[in-house]
Every structure is written in structure tokens, then in C-alpha cells.
Backbone of each chain as ProteinMPNN parsed JSONL, in Angstrom:
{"seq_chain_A": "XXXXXXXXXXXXXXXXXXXXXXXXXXXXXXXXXXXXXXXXXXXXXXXXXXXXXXXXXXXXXXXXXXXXXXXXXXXXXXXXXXXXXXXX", "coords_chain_A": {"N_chain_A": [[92.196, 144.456, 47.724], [90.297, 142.536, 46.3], [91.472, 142.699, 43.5], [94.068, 140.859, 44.51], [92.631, 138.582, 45.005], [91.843, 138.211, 42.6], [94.08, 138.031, 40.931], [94.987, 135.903, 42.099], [92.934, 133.859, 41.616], [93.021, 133.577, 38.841], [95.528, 132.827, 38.445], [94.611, 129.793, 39.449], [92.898, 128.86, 37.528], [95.115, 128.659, 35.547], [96.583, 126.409, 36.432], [94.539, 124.617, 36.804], [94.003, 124.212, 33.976], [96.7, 123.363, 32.904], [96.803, 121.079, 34.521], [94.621, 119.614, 33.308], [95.797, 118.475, 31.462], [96.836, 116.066, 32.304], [94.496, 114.695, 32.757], [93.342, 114.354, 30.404], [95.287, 113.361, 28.743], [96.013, 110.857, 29.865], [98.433, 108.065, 30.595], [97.056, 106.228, 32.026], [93.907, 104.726, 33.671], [93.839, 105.131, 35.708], [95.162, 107.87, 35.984], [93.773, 109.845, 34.55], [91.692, 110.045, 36.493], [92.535, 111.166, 38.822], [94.126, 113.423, 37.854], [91.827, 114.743, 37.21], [89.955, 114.855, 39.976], [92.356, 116.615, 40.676], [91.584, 118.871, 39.627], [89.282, 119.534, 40.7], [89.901, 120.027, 42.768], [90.863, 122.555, 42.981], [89.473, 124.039, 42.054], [87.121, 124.075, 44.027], [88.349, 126.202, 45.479], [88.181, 128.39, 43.894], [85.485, 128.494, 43.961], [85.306, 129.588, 46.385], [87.176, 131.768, 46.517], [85.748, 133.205, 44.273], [83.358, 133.983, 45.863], [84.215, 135.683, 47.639], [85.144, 137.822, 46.168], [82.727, 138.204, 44.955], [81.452, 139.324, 47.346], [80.087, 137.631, 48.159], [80.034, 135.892, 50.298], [78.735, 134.362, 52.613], [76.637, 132.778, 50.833], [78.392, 131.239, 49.012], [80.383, 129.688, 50.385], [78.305, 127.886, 51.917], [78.047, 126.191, 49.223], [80.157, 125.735, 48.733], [81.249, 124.056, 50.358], [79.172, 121.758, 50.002], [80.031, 121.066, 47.843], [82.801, 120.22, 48.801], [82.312, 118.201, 49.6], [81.077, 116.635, 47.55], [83.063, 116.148, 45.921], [84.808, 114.532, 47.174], [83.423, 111.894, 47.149], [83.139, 111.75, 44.625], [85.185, 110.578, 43.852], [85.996, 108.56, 45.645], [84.003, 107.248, 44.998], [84.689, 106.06, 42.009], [87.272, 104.818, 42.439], [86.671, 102.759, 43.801], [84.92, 101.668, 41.858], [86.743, 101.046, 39.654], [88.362, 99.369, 41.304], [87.263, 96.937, 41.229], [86.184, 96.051, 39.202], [88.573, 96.057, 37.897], [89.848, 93.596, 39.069], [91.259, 90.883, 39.705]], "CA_chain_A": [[92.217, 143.028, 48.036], [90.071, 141.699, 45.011], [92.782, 142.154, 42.873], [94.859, 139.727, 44.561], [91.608, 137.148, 44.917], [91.404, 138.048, 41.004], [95.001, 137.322, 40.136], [95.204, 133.86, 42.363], [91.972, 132.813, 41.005], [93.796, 133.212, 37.266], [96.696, 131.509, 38.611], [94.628, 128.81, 39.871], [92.803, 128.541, 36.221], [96.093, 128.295, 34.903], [97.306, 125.662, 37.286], [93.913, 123.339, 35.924], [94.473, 124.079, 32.599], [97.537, 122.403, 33.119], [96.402, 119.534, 35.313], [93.827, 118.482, 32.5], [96.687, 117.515, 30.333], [96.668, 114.252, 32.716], [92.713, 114.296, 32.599], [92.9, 114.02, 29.154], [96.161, 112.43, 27.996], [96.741, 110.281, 30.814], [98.405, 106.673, 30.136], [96.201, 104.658, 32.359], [92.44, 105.345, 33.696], [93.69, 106.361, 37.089], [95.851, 108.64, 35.854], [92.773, 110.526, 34.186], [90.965, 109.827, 37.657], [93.905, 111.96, 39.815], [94.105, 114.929, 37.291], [90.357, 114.935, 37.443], [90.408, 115.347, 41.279], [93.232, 117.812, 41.034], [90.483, 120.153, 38.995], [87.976, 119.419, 41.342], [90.073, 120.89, 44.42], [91.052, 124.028, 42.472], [87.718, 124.584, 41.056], [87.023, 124.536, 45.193], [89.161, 127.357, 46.154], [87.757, 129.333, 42.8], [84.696, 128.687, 44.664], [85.343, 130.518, 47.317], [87.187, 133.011, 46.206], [84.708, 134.238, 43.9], [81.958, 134.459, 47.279], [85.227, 137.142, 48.389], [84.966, 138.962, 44.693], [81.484, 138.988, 44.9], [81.164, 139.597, 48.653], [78.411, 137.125, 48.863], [80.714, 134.375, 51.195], [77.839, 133.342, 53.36], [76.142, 131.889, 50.228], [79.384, 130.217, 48.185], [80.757, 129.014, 51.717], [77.844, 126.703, 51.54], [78.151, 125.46, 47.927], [81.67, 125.093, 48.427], [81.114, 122.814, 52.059], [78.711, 120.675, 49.396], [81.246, 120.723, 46.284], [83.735, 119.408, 48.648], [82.371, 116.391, 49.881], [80.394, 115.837, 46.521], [84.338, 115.851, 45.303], [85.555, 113.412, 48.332], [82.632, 110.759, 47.236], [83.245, 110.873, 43.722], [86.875, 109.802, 43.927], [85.774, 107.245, 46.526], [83.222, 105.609, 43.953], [85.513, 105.764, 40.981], [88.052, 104.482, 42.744], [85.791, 101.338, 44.392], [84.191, 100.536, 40.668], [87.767, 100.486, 38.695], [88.902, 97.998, 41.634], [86.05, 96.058, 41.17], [86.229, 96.172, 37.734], [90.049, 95.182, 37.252], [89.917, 92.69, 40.217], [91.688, 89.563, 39.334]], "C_chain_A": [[91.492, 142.207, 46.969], [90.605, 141.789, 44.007], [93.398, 141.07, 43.394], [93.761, 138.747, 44.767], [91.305, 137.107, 43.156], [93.06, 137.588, 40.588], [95.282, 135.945, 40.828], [94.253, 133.583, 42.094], [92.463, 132.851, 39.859], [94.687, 132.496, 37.328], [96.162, 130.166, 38.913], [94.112, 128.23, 38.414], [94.028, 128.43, 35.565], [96.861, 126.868, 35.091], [96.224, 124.243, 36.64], [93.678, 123.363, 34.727], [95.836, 122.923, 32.679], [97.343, 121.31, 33.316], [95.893, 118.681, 34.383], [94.493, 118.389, 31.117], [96.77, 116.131, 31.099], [95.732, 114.001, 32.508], [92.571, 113.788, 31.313], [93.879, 112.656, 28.574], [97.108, 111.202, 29.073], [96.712, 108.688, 30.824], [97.667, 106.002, 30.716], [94.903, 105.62, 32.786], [92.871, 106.152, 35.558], [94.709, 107.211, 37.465], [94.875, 110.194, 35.72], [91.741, 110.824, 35.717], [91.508, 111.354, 38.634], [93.408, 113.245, 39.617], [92.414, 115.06, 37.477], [90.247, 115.846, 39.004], [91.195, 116.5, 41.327], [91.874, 119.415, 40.557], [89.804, 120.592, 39.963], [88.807, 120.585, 42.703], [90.729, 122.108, 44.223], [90.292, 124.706, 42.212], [86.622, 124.899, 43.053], [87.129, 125.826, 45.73], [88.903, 128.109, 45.189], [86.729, 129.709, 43.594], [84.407, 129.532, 45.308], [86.247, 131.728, 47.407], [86.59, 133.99, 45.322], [83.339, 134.795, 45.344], [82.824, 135.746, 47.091], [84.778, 138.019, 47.001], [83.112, 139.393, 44.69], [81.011, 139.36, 45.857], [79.862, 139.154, 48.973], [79.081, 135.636, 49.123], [79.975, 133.818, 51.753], [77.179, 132.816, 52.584], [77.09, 130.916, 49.467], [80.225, 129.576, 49.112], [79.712, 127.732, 51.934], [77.654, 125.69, 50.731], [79.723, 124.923, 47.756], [81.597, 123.859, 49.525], [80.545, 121.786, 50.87], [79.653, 119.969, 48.449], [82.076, 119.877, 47.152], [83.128, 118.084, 49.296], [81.243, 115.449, 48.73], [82.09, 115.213, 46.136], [84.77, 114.227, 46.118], [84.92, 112.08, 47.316], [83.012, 110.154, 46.258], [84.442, 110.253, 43.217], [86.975, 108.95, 44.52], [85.191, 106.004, 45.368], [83.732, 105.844, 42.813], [86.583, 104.462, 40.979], [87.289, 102.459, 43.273], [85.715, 100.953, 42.86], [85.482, 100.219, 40.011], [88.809, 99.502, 39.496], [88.067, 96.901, 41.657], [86.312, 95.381, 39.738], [87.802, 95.079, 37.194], [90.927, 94.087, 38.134], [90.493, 91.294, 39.926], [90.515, 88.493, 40.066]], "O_chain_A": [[92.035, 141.141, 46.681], [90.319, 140.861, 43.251], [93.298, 140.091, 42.655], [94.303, 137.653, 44.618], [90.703, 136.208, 42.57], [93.115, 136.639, 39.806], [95.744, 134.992, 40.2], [94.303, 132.372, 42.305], [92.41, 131.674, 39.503], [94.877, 131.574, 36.534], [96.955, 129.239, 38.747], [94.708, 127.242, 37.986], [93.751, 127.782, 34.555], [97.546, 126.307, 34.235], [96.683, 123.202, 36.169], [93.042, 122.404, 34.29], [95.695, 121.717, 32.473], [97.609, 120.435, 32.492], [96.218, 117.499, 34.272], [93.964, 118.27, 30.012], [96.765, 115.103, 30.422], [95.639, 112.911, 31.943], [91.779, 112.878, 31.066], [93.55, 111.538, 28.177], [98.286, 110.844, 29.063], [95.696, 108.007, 30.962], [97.371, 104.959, 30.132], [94.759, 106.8, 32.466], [92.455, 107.101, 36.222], [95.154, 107.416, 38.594], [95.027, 111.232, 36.363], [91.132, 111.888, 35.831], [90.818, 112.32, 38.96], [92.742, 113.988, 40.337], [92.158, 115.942, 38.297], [90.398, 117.057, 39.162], [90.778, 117.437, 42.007], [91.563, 120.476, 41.098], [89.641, 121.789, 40.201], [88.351, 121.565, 43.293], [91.162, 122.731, 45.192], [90.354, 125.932, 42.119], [85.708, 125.71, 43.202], [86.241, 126.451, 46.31], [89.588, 129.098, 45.45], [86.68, 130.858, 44.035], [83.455, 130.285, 45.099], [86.086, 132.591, 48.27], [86.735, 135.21, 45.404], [82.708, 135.843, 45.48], [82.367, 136.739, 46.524], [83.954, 138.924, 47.128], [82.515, 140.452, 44.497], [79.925, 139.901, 45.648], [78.932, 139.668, 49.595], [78.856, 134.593, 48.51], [80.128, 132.598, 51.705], [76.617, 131.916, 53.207], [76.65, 129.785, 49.257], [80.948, 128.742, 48.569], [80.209, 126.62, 52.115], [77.254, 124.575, 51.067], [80.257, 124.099, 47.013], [81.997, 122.735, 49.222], [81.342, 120.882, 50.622], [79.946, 118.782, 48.313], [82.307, 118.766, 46.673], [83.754, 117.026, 49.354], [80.778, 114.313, 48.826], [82.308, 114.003, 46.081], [84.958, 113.128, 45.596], [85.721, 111.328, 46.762], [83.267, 108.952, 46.185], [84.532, 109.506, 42.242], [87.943, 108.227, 44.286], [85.488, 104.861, 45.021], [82.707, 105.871, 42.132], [86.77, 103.563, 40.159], [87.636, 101.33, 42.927], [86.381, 99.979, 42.51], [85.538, 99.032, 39.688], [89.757, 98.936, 38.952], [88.428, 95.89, 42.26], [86.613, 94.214, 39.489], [87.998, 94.046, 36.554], [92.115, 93.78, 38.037], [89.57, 90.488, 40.041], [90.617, 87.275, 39.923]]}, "seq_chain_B": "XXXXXXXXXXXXXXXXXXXXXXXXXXXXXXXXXXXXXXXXXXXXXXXXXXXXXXXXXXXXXXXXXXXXXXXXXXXXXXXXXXXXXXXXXXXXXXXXXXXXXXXXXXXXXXXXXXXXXXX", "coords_chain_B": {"N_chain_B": [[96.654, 141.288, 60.294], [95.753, 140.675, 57.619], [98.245, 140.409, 56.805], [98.494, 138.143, 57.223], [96.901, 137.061, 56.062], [97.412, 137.162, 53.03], [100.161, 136.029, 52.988], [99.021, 133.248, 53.753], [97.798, 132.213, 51.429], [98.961, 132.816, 49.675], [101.618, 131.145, 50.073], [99.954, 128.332, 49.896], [99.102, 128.359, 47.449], [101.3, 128.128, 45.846], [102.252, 125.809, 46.946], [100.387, 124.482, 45.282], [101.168, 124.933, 42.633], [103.854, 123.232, 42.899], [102.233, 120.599, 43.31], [101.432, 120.428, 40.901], [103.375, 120.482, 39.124], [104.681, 118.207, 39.484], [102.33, 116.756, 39.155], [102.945, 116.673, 36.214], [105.301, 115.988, 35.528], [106.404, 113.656, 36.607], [107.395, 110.203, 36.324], [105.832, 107.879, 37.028], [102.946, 106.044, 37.61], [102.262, 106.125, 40.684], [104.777, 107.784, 41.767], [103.425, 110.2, 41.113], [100.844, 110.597, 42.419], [101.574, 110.478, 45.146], [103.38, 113.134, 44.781], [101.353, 114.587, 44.099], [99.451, 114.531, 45.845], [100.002, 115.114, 48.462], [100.826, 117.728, 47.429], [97.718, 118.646, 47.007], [96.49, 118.903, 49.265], [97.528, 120.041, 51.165], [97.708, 122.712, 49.706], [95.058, 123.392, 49.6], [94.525, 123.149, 51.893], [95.747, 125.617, 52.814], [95.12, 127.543, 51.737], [92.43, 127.649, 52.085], [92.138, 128.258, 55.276], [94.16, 130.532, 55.004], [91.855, 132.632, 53.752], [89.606, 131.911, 55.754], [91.235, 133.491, 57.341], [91.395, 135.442, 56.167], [88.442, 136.497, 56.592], [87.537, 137.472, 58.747], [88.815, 139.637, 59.253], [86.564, 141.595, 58.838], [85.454, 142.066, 60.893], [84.391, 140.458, 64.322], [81.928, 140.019, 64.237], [78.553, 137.431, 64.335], [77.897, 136.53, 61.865], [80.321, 136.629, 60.27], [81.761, 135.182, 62.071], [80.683, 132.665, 61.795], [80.671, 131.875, 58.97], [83.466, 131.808, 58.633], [84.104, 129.778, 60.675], [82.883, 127.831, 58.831], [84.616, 127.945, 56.893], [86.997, 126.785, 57.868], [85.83, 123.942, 58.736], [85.841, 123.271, 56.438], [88.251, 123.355, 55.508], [89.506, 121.789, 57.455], [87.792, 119.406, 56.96], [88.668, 118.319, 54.446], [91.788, 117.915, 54.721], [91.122, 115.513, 55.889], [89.831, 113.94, 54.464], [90.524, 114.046, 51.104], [93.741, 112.378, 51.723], [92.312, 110.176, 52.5], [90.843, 109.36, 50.062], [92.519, 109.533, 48.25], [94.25, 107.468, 48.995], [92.751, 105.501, 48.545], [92.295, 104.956, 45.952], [94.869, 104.318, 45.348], [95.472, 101.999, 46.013], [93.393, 100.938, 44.513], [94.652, 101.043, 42.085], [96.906, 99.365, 42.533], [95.49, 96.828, 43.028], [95.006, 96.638, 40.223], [97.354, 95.944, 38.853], [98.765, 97.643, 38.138], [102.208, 98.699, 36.929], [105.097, 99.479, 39.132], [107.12, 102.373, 38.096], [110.632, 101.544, 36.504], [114.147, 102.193, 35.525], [115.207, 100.577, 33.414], [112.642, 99.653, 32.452], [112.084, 97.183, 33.595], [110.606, 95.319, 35.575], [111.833, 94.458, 39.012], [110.704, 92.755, 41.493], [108.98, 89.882, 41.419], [106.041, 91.111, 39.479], [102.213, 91.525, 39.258], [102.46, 91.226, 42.511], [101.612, 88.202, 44.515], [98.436, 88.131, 46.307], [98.449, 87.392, 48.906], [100.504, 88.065, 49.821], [100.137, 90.849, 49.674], [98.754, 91.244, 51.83]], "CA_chain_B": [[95.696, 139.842, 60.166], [95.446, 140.828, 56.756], [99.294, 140.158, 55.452], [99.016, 136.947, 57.942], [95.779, 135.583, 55.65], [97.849, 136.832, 52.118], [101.086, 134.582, 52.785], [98.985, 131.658, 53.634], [96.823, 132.232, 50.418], [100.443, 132.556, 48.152], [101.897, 129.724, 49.776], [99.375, 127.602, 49.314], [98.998, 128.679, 45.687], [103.052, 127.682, 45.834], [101.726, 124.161, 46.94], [99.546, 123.984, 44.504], [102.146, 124.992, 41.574], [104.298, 122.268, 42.575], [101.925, 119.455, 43.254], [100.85, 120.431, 39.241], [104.91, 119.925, 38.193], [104.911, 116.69, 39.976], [101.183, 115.719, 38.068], [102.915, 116.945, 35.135], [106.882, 115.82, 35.313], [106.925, 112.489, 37.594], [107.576, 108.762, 35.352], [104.745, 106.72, 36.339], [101.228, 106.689, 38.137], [102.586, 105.985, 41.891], [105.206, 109.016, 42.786], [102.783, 111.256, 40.421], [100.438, 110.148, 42.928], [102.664, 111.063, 46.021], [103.277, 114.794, 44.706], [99.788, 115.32, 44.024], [98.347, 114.31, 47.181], [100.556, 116.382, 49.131], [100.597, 119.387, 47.383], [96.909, 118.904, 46.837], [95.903, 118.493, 50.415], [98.427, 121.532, 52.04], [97.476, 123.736, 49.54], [93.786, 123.575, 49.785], [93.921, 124.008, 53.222], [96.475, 126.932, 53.447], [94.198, 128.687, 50.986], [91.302, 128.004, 52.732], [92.639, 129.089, 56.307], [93.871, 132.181, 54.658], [90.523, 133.3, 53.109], [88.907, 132.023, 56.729], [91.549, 134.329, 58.492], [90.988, 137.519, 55.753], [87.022, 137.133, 56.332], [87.83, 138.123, 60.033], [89.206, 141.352, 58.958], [85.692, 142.663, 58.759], [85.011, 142.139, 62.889], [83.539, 139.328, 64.638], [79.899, 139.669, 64.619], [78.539, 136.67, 64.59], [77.942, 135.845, 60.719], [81.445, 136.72, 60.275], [82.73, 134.103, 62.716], [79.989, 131.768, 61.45], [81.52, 131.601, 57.851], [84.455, 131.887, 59.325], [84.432, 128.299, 61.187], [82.737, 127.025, 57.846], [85.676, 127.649, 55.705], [88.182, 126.252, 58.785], [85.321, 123.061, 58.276], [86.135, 122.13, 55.457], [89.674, 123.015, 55.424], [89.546, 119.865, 58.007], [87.411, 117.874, 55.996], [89.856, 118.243, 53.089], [92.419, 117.797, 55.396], [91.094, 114.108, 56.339], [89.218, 113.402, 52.899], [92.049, 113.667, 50.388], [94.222, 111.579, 51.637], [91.166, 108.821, 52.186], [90.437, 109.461, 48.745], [93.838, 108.918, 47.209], [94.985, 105.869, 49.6], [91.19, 104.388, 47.624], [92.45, 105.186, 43.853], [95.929, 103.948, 44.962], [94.535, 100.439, 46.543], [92.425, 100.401, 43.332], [95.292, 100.732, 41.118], [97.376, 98.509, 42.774], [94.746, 95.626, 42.46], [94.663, 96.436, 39.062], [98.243, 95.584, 38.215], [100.088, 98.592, 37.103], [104.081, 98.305, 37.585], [105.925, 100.671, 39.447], [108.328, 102.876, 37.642], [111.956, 101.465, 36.92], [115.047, 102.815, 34.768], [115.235, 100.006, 32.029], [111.457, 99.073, 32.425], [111.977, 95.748, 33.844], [110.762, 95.103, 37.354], [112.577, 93.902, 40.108], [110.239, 92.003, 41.708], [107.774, 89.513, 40.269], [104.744, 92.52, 39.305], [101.961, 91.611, 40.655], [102.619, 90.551, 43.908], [100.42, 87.438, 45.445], [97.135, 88.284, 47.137], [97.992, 87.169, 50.277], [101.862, 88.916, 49.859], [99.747, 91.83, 50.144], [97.706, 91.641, 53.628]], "C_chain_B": [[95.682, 139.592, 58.497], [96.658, 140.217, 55.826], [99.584, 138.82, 55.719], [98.157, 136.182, 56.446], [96.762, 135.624, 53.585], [99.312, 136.052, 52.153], [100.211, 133.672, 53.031], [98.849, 131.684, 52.301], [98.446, 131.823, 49.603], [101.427, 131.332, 48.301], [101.187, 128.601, 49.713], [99.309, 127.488, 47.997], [100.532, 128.157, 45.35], [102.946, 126.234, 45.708], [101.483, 123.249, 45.782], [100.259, 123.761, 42.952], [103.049, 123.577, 41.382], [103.684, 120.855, 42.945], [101.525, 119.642, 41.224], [102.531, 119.933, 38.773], [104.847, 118.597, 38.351], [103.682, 115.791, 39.26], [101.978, 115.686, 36.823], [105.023, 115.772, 34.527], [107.16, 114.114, 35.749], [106.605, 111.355, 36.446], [105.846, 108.231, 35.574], [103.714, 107.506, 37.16], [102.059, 106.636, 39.884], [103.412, 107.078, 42.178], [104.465, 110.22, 41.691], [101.647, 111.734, 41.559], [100.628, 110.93, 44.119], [102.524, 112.45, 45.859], [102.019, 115.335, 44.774], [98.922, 115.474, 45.373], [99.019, 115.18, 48.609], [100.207, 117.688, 48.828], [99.17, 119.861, 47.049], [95.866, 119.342, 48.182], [96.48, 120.138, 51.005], [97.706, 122.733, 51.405], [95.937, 124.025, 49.723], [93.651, 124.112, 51.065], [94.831, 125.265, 54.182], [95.651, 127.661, 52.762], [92.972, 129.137, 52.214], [91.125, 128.855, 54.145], [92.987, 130.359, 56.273], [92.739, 132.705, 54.414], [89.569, 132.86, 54.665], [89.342, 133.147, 57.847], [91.327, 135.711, 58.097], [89.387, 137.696, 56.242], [86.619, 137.658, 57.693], [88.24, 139.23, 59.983], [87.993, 142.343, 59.378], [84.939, 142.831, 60.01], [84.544, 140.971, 63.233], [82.335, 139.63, 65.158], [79.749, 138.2, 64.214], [78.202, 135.837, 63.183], [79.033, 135.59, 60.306], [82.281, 135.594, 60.387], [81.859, 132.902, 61.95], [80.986, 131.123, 60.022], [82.835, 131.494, 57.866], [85.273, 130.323, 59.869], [83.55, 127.224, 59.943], [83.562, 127.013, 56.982], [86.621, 126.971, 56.547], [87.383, 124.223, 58.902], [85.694, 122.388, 56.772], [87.573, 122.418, 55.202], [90.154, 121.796, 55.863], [89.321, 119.232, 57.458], [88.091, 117.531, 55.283], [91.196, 117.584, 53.978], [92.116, 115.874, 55.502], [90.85, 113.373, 54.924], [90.189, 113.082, 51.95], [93.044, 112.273, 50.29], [93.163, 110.065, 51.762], [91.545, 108.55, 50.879], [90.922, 108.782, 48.172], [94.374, 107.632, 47.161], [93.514, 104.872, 48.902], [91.84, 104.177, 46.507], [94.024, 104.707, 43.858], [95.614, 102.481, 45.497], [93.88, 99.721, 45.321], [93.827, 100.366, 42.296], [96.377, 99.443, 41.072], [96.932, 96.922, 42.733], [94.381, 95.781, 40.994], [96.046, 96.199, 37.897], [99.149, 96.674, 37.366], [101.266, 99.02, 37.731], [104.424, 99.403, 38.12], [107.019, 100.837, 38.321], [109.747, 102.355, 37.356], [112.593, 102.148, 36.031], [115.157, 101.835, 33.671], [113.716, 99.48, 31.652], [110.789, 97.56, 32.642], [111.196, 96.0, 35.399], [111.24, 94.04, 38.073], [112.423, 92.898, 40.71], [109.151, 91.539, 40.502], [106.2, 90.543, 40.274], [103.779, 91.075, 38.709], [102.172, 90.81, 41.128], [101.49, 89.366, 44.146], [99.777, 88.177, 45.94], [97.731, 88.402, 48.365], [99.67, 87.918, 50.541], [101.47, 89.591, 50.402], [99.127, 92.49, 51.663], [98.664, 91.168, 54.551]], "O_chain_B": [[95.608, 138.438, 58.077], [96.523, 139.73, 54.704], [100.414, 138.167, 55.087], [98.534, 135.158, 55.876], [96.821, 134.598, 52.908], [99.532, 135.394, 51.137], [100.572, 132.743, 52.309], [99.801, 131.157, 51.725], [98.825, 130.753, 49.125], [101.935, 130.672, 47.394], [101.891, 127.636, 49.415], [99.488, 126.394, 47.461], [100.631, 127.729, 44.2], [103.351, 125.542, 44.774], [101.884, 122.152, 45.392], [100.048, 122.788, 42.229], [103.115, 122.918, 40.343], [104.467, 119.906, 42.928], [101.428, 118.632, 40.527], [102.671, 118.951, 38.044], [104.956, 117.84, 37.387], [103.789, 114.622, 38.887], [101.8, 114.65, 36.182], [105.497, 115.215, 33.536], [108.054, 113.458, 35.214], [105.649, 111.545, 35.694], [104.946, 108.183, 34.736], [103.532, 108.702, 37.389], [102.532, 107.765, 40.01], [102.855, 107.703, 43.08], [105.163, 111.22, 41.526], [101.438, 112.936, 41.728], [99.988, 111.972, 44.253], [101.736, 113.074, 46.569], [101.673, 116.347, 45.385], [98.057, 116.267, 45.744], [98.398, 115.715, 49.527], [99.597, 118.529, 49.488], [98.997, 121.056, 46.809], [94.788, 119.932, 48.108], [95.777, 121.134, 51.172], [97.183, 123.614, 52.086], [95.715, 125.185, 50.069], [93.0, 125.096, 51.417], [94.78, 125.67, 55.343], [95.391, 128.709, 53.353], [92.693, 130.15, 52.856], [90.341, 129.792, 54.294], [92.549, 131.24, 57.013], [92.602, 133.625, 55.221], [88.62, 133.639, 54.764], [88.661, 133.632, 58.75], [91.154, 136.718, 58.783], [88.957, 138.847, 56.322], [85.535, 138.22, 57.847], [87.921, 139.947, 60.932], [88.108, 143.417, 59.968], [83.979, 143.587, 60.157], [84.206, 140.29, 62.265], [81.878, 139.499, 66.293], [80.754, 137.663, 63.75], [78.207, 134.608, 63.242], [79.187, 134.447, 59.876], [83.079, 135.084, 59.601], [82.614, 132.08, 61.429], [81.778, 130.182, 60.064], [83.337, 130.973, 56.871], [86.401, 129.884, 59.641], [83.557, 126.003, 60.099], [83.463, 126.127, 56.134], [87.354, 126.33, 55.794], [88.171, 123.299, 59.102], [85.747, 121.244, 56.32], [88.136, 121.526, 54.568], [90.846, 120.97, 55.268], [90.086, 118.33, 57.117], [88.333, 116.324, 55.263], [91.461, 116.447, 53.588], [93.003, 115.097, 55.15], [91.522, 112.468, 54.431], [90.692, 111.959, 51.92], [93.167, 111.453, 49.38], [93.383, 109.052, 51.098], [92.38, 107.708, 50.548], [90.511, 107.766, 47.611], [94.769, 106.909, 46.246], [93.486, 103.642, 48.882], [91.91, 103.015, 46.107], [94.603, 104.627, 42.775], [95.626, 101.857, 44.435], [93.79, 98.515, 45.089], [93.87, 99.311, 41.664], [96.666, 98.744, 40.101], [97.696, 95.987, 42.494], [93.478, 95.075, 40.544], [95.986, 96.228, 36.668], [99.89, 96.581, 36.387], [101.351, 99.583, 38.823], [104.043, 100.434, 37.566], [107.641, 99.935, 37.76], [110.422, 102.854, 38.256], [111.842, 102.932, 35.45], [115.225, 102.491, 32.631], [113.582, 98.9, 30.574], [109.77, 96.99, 32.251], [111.426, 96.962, 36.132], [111.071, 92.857, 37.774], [113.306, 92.046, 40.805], [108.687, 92.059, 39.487], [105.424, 90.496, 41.229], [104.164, 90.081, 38.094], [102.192, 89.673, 40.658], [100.343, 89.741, 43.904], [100.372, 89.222, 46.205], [97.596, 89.465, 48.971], [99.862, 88.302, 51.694], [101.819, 89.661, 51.58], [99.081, 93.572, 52.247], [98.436, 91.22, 55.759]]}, "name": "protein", "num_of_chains": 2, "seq": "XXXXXXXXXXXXXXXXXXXXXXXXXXXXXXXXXXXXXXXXXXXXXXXXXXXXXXXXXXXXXXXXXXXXXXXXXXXXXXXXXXXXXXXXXXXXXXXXXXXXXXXXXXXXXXXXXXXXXXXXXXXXXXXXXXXXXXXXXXXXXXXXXXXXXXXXXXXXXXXXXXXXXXXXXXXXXXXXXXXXXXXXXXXXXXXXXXXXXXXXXXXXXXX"}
């Protein structure tokens, strides 16, 4: 079974490799914003499937609970300052 | 229990493949938008549900189940969060004037809309 938590965690590194071609080359700012986010909720589920690879889930089960609602917030206050920001 | 928690895990990871085509393939920022937030939302929390239903494999004692209803926690949270998130950064883009998508690059209507069009 940590084979297959080791080849879908490579697939999921493959998947935000990808993504941060919008992060980077992305025509507007909340294009870069999105792909950002997309990282963030792959880089989640890495999270926690390394706890499974390293069979220490009751400690990366809590860092992942934090990661995701550090993730939630900072897509909230990105999202608030660049309507603030480009507010007619 | 075990081949129940690897299909979620692969279709989620399926999810996740094609919300990345749709970041990667779709015209503008709005149905890029759309794909992403779908296949970002499902797949997170078919993963996560799988990996909460394999960590039951190993019995329910009571740390087990504990971690157990903390990965099915934030599968929810994700579940509600996400789309918050997105309907913020699409609210924000939309007050910031960027056109929807067309085929000759004109738009249809007058871009942007009135203020008060909007509410």
C-alpha cells in the first residue's frame, strides 16, 4: 500500500508542476491567485499522504487540519485586497 | 474496505487531472475558474475520504477513529471553504473589470456592467 500512496503522491507533484504554469505565466493577477490555490490543495493531500508513508498520521493529520484553513484564509485575503485595490 | 478507500483515492486523483486540463486549456479567467473549483473541491475530498476510510483498515481503537473523523473534518471544511474562497476571487475579479471570453474578442454587452446592474 505505500507504493500506491508513493505513486499518487508523484502524480500529484506532477499535476502542480503543471498548475504553476498559471502561477507563474498567468495573464491577469487572479489568474496567478487560482493556480496558486490549486498548489496549495495538492500540497494538502501530499500532506497527508506522506503521515500514511511515514505512518506517523496522528501528527500530519494535524498540520494538514492547520494547512487547510491557513490555505482557505489566504485566498480569502488576497482575494478581499485585489478587490479593494481595483475597486472603481 | 481497502479496494473501497483505493477507487476513491484514483478517482479523486482523476478529478484532480482534469480540473489541471481545464486550469491549463480553458480561454479566459471565468470558465478556467469553473473547472478548477470543481475538480478542486471533489477531488480533495474523495482523496481525503479515501485515506480516512484506508486508516480504518487498521481496527477501530480509538486513535484510529480519532484521526479518522479528523481527515472526514476537513474533507468538510474543504468541502464548504473552496467554494467560499473562489465565489471571493471571482467577486474580486469581477469588480475589477476583466471581460468574459468571446470568439472575435468583442463583448456583447457593454463590459463592465453598472454597479447597481449588479445587486
Amino acid at each position: 500500500m505505500e507504493h500506491f500512496f508513493l505513486i499518487i503522491g508523484l502524480i500529484m507533484g506532477f499535476l502542480i508542476l503543471l498548475s504553476l504554469y498559471r502561477g507563474v505565466f498567468g495573464p491577469t493577477v487572479f489568474d496567478r491567485i487560482m493556480g496558486v490555490g490549486f498548489v496549495g490543495s495538492k500540497t494538502l493531500v501530499i500532506l497527508v499522504l506522506m503521515g500514511f508513508i511515514y505512518r506517523r498520521i496522528d501528527m500530519f493529520v494535524d498540520i494538514a487540519l492547520a494547512y487547510s484553513v491557513l490555505l482557505f484564509a489566504s485566498t480569502l485575503v488576497f482575494a478581499k485586497y485585489f478587490q479593494r485595490k481595483g475597486a472603481r | 474496505m481497502s479496494i473501497a478507500a483505493i477507487l476513491f483515492i484514483v478517482v479523486g486523483t482523476l478529478f484532480f487531472a482534469t480540473g489541471v486540463i481545464g486550469l491549463l486549456r480553458f480561454p479566459d479567467f471565468y470558465s478556467r475558474m469553473q473547472a478548477t473549483a470543481k475538480g478542486d473541491t471533489l477531488g480533495a475530498v474523495l482523496v481525503l475520504a479515501g485515506l480516512a476510510l484506508y486508516n480504518l483498515h487498521g481496527g477501530f481503537s480509538t486513535g484510529n477513529v480519532l484521526v479518522s473523523l479528523k481527515l472526514m473534518f476537513i474533507a468538510v471544511f474543504w468541502f464548504v471553504a473552496t467554494p467560499t474562497a473562489i465565489h471571493a476571487l471571482l467577486r474580486a475579479a469581477f469588480d475589477f473589470g476583466i471581460m468574459p471570453w468571446t470568439k472575435d474578442g468583442e463583448s456583447i454587452i457593454e463590459w463592465p456592467p453598472g454597479k447597481e446592474d449588479i445587486k
